[in-house]
C-alpha positions in Angstrom: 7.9 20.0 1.6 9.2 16.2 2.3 6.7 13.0 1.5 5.0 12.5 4.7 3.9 8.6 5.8 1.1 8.6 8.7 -0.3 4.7 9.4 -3.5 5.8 10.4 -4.3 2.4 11.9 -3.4 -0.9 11.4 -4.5 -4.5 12.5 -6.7 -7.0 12.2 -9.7 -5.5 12.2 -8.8 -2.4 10.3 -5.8 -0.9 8.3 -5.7 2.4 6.6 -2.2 4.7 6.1 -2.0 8.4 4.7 0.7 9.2 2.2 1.5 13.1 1.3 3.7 13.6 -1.7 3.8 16.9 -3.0 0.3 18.2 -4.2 -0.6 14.2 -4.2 -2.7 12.9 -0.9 -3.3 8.5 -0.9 -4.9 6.7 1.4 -4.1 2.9 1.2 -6.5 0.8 2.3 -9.9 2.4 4.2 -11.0 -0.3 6.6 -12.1 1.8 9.5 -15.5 3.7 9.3 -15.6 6.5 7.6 -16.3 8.7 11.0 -12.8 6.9 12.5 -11.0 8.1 9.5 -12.0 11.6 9.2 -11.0 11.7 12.7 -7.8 10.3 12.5 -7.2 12.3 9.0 -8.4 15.3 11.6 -5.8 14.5 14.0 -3.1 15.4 11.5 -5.3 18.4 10.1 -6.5 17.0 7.0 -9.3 16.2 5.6 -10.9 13.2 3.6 -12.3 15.9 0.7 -8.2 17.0 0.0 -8.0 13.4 -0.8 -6.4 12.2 -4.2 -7.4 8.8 -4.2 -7.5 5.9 -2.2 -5.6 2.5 -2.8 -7.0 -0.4 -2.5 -4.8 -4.0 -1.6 -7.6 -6.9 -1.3 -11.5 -7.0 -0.8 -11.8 -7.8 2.9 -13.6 -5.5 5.4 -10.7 -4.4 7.3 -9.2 -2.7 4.2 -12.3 -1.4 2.4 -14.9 -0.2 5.3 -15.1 3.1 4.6 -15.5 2.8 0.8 -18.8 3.6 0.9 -18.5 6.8 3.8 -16.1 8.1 1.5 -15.1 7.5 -2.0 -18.7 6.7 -3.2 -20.2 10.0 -0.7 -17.2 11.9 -1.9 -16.5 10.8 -5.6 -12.9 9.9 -4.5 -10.9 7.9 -7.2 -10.1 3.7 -6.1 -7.5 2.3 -7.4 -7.6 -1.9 -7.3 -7.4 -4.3 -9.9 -10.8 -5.8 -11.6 -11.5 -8.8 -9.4 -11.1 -6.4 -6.2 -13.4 -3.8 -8.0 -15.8 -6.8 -8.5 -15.8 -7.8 -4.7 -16.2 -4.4 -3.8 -18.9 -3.3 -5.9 -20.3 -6.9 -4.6 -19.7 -5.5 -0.9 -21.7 -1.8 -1.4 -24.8 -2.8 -3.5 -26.2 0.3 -5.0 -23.2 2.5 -4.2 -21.1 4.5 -7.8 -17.6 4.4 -7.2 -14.7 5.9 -9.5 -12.5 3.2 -10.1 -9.5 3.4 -11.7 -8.3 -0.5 -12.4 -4.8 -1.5 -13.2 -4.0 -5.1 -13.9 -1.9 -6.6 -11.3 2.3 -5.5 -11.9 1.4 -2.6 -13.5 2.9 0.4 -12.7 1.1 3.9 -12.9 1.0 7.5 -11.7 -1.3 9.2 -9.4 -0.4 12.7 -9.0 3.5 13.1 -7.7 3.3 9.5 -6.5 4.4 6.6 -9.0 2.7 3.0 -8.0 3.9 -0.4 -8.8 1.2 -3.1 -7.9 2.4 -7.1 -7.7 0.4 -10.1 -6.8 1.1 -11.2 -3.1 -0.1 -14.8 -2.1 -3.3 -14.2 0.5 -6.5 -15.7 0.6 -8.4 -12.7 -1.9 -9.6 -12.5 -5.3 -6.5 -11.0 -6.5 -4.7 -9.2 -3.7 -1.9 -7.0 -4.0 1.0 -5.0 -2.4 2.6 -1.5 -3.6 5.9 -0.1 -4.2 5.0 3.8 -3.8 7.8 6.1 -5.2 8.3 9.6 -4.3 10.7 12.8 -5.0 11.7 11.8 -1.4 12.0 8.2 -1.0 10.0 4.6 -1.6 7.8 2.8 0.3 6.8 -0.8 0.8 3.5 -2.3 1.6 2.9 -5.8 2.3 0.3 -6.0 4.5 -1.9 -9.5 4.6 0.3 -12.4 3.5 1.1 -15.9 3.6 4.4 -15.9 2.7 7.0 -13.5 1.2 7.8 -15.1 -2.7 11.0 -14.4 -4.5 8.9 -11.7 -6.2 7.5 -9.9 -3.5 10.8 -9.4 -2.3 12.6 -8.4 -5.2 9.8 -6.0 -5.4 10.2 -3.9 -2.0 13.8 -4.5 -1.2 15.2 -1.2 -1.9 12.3 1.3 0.0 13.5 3.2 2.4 10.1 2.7 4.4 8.8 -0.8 4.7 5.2 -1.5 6.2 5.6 -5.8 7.0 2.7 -7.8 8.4 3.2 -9.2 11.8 0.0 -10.9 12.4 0.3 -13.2 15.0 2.6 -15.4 17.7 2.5 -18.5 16.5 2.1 -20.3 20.0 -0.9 -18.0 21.0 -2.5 -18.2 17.7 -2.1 -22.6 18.4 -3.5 -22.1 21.9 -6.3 -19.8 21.3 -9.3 -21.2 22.3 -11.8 -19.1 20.5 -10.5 -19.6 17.1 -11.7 -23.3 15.6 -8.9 -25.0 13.6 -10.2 -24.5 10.4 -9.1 -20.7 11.0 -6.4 -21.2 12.0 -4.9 -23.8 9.6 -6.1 -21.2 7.2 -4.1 -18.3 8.9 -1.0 -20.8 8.6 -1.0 -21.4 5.5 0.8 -20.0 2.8 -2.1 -17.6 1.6 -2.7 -16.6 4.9 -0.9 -14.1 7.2 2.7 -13.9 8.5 3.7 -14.8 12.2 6.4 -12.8 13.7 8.9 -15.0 13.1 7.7 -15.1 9.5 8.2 -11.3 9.5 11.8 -11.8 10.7 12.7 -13.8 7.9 11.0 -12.0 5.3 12.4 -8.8 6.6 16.0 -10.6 6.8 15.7 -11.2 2.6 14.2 -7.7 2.1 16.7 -5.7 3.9 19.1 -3.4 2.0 20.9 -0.3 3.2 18.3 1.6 1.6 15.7 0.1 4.1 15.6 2.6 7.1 12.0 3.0 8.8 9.8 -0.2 9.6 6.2 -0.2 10.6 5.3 -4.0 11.8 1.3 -4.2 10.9 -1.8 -6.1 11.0 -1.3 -7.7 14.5 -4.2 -9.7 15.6 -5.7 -8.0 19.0 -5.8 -11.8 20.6 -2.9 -13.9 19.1 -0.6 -11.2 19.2 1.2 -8.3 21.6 3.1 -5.2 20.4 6.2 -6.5 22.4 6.5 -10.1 20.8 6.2 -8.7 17.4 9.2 -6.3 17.9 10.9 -8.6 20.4 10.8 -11.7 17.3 12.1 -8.9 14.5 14.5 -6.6 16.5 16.6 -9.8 17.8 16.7 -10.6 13.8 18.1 -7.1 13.2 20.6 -7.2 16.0 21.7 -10.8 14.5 22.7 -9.6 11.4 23.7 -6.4 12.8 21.1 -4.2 11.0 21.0 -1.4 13.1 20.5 1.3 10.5 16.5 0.0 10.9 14.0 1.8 13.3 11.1 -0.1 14.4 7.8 1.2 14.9 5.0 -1.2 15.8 1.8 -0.1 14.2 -1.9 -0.1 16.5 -5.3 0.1 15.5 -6.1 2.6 18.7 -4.4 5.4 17.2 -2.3 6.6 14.7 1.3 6.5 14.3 3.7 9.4 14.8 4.0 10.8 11.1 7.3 10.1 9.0 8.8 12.4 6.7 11.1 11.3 4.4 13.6 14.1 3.2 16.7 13.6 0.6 18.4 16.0 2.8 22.1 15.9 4.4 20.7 18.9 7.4 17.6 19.1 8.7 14.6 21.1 7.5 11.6 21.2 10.0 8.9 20.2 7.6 5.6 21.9 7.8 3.2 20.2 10.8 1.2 17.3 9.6 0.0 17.2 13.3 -0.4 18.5 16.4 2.9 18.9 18.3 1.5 16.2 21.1 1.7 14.0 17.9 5.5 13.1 17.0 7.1 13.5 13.6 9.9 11.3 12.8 12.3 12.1 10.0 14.5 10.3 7.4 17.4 11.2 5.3 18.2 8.7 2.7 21.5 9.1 1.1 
């Protein structure tokens, strides 16, 4: 059976993906309740006790929420570095966790998956993004950052799946009147989060052959829309006439259709991750 990528959710106020490699089941990042999870997890017919492990990119609440609803009820393995263990245990007072801490660019194995963790500018302790590698193909995650470094794009150019922070319209973000300037210098800066242009030209150093599903993430439900985010980053694509690249723009309402990724030349219809009212999406890498 092929890897399988389902972005449970992602945005602003919560981010979590499901990743299926072989006999190995990730979540990276939990920062919906645990009840929303379960749910979502439900809607592809799986469960949060099948779970490997969950990975863990940064200490803030829209990427850990659900820690406590399910790797500390469930005895679930988290995998983060030491000063995002230390924020977390900080965060759930009380609460046992298993953690599993790398240091930041290490590279380790959980189950059929291989990780490779690197330090991404953002305003954390010590917050990180993953290169995931598979049987089937490699994924990129770069969800909450300021800027894309030469590292950080060394790092993911090459995955076949990319998931790329689009978290606000720059305009909308400067006119917001709820937001107080502080913030929003703070989301500007260069350990904050990426605008859609900023995507576009992160995704324009990243790109490779290899590169053929992208999810656009994080969006922020008031300085951003679904349309500008893939409006700014598709007219980059055409530009440079990339049009190997599929676009999906990731919601925190519902899930994502699933993607499989399959080193195969013919297609095989992969076992159902989901109900058939749920697309699956394929790729064939090479």
């Amino acid at each position: 059976m092929a890897a399988h990528l389902t972005i449970l959710g992602s945005g602003s106020a919560g981010n979590c993906a499901y990743l299926e490699a072989g006999e190995t089941r990730l979540l990276i990042d939990a920062g919906f309740s645990a009840r929303q999870i379960r749910q979502r997890l439900a809607g592809i017919q799986r469960t949060p006790e099948k779970l490997t492990g969950i990975l863990i990119t940064h200490e803030h609440s829209d990427h850990i929420s659900a820690l406590g609803g399910l790797a500390a009820k469930l005895g679930l393995p988290v995998y983060c570095n030491r000063l995002t263990r230390d924020e977390i245990a900080h965060a759930f007072p009380g609460m046992r966790f298993d953690f599993r801490v790398f240091a930041t660019g290490e590279s380790f194995e959980v189950g059929d998956v291989g990780v490779e963790s690197f330090s991404v500018p953002h305003d954390a302790q010590d917050p990180v993004g993953f290169v995931l590698r598979t049987n089937d193909g490699t994924l990129g995650f770069l969800t909450d950052l300021g800027h894309a470094t030469k590292l950080v794009i060394e790092r993911v150019r090459g995955a076949n799946v990319l998931v790329l922070e689009a978290n606000h319209d720059v305009k909308m973000l400067q006119d917001d009147p709820r937001r107080p300037w502080s913030l929003k210098q703070r989301i500007l800066s260069r350990h904050g989060h990426l605008s859609n242009e900023a995507a576009a030209d992160a995704l324009e150093e990243i790109l490779s052959a290899d590169l053929r599903q992208l999810y656009l993430g994080h969006l922020s439900r008031d300085c951003n829309r679904p349309e500008l985010a893939r409006h700014a980053v598709d007219n980059r694509l055409k530009a440079i006439g990339a049009s190997h690249v599929h676009i999906e723009v990731a919601t925190q309402e519902a899930p994502s259709p699933t993607f499989a990724l399959q080193h195969r030349t013919t297609v095989v219809a992969p076992e159902p991750l989901q109900p058939a009212s749920h697309p699956t999406l394929s790729l064939f890498p090479g």
